[in-house]
N, C-alpha and C positions, 0 to 999 in steps of 0.2 A: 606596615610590614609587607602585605601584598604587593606593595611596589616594590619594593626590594626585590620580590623574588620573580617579580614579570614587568622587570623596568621597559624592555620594550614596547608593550601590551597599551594600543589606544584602547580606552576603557568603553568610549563614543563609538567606534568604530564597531568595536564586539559586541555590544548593544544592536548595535544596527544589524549586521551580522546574524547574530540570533535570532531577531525578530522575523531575516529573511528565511532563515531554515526553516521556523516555525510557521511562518505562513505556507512556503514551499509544501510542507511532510501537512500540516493541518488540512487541505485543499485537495492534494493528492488522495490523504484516506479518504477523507468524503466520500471522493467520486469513484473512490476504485472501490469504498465499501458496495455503492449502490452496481455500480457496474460489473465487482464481482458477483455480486448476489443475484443478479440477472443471467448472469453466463452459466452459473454455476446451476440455476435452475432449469436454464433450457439444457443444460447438460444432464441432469438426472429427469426429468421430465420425458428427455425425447429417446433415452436409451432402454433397452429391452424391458418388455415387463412393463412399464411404465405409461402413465397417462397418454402423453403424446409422441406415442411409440413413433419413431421415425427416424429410421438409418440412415437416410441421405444427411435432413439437417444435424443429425449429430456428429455425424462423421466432420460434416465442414466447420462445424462449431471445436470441436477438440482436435483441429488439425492449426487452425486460427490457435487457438488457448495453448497447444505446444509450440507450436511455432516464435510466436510470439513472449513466452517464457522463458524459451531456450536461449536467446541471442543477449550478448551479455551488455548492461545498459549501458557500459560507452560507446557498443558498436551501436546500438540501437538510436541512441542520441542523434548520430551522425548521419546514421538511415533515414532518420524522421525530419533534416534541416528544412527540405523544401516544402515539409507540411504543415512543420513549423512557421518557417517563413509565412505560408501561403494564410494560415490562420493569424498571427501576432505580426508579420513584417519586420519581424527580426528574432536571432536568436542570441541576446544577450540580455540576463536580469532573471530575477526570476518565475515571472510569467512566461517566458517561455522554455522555461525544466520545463514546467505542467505536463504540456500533453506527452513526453517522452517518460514522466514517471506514472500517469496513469496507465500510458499505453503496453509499459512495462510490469508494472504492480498488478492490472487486474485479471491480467487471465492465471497468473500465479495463486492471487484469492480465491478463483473461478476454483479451480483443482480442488482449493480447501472446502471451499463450502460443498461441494459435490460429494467429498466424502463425508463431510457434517452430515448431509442428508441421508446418504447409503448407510447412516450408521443410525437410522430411527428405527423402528421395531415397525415393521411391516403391516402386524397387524392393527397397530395406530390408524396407519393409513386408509386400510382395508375397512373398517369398523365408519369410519368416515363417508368412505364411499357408498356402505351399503345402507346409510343411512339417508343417501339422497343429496351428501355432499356437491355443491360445486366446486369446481377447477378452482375457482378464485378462492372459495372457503376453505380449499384442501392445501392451500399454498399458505394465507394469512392465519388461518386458525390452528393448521397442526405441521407442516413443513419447519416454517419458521423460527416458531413458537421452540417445538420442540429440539431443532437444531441451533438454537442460540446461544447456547454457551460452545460448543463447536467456533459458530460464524465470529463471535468477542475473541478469543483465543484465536481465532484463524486473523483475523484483522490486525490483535497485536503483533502475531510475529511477522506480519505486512508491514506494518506502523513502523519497528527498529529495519526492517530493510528498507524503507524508504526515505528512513535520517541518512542513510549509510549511500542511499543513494544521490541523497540532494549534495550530500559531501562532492561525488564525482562530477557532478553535474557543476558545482561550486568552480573543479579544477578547469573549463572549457565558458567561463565567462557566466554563469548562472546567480554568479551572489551567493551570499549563506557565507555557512561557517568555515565549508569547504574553501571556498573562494579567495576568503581572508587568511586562511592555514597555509596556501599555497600560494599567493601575490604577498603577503607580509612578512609571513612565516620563512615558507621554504626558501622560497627566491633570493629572500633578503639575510639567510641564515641568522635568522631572529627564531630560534629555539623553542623560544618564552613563547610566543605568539602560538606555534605551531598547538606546545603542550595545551593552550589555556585554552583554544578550539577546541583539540580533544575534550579536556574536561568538560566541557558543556556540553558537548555532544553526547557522551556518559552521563551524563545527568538524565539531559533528555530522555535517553532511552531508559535510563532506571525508571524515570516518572512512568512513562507510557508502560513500562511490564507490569508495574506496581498498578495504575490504574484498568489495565487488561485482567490482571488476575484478580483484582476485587470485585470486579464486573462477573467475571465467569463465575467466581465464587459463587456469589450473591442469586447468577439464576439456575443456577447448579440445582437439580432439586434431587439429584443422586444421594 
């Protein structure tokens, strides 16, 4: 019955397809989790008030992290060819989306976790400190700790724009599901192909909200 209704629809193909989205958006959160979660602490770390109070490098760190968030990721794609190239030696497949969805994705996470952390109760902090805390115990034992359901919800709504981006990424030779919606799909005025891209792409991102909000759930201790 499914063929009937998406006779176009190579079944092999969108298998394959999938698998590349999913590798694409799996790779990407990784590295933008760990990479925002670095930006995002020398962002609260080096701004007033704070540990490693220092207005120079904060300034150049959140001039980087807008800059870089602001520019929309087809134009960024196109920005980043020769760094691509210069890393990968080409930019078609999808090993080389990567570094234009991480370079894209993490200083947007950066922003989230910064406020995950401005949103802890100070005197957490404090209470740490005056206990003889180090830097590195103040960051693993109560920064973290305490802003992690922030940082799981800050990563999910990363996670759905990052399917959303390997889609575009897809339309300029990347692979995915993007890829095949628009070489089999559009191109070819095959409808059915277009819709059954979609759907999975919708699936996906149900999964990952649904896996985001159990997680936050779960370390919720509100």
């Amino acid at each position: 019955m499914i063929n009937s209704w998406f006779p176009n629809v190579n079944w092999e193909k969108m298998w394959e397809a999938t698998t590349e989205t999913l590798y694409m958006t799996s790779i990407s959160v990784i590295a933008t989790f760990i990479l925002g979660i670095i930006l995002g602490l020398l962002l609260f770390l080096t701004s007033k008030g704070n540990i490693w109070e220092n207005n120079v490098i904060n300034k150049v760190i959140s001039a980087f992290v807008n800059i870089f968030r602001s520019i929309p990721f087809l134009i960024l794609i196109v920005l980043l060819i020769p760094f691509t190239m210069f890393l990968l030696g080409t930019m078609i497949g999808e090993d080389a989306a990567l570094p234009a969805l991480i370079i894209g994705a993490a200083p947007f996470y950066a922003r989230m976790v910064e406020i995950g952390l401005r949103e802890i109760d100070k005197g957490v902090i404090e209470a740490a400190k005056s206990m003889g805390a180090k830097t590195s115990t103040i960051i693993f034992k109560v920064l973290l700790p305490e802003s992690m359901p922030a940082l799981i919800s800050g990563i999910t709504v990363t996670a759905i724009a990052l399917v959303g981006y390997t889609a575009m990424a897809g339309v300029i030779g990347a692979g995915g599901l993007g890829n095949l919606a628009y070489l089999e799909g559009f191109q070819r005025t095959r409808n059915d192909v277009t819709l059954m891209a979609t759907i999975i792409i919708l699936i996906i991102v149900f999964i990952i909200q649904f896996i985001g909000d159990f997680i936050t759930n779960k370390l919720d201790k509100r």
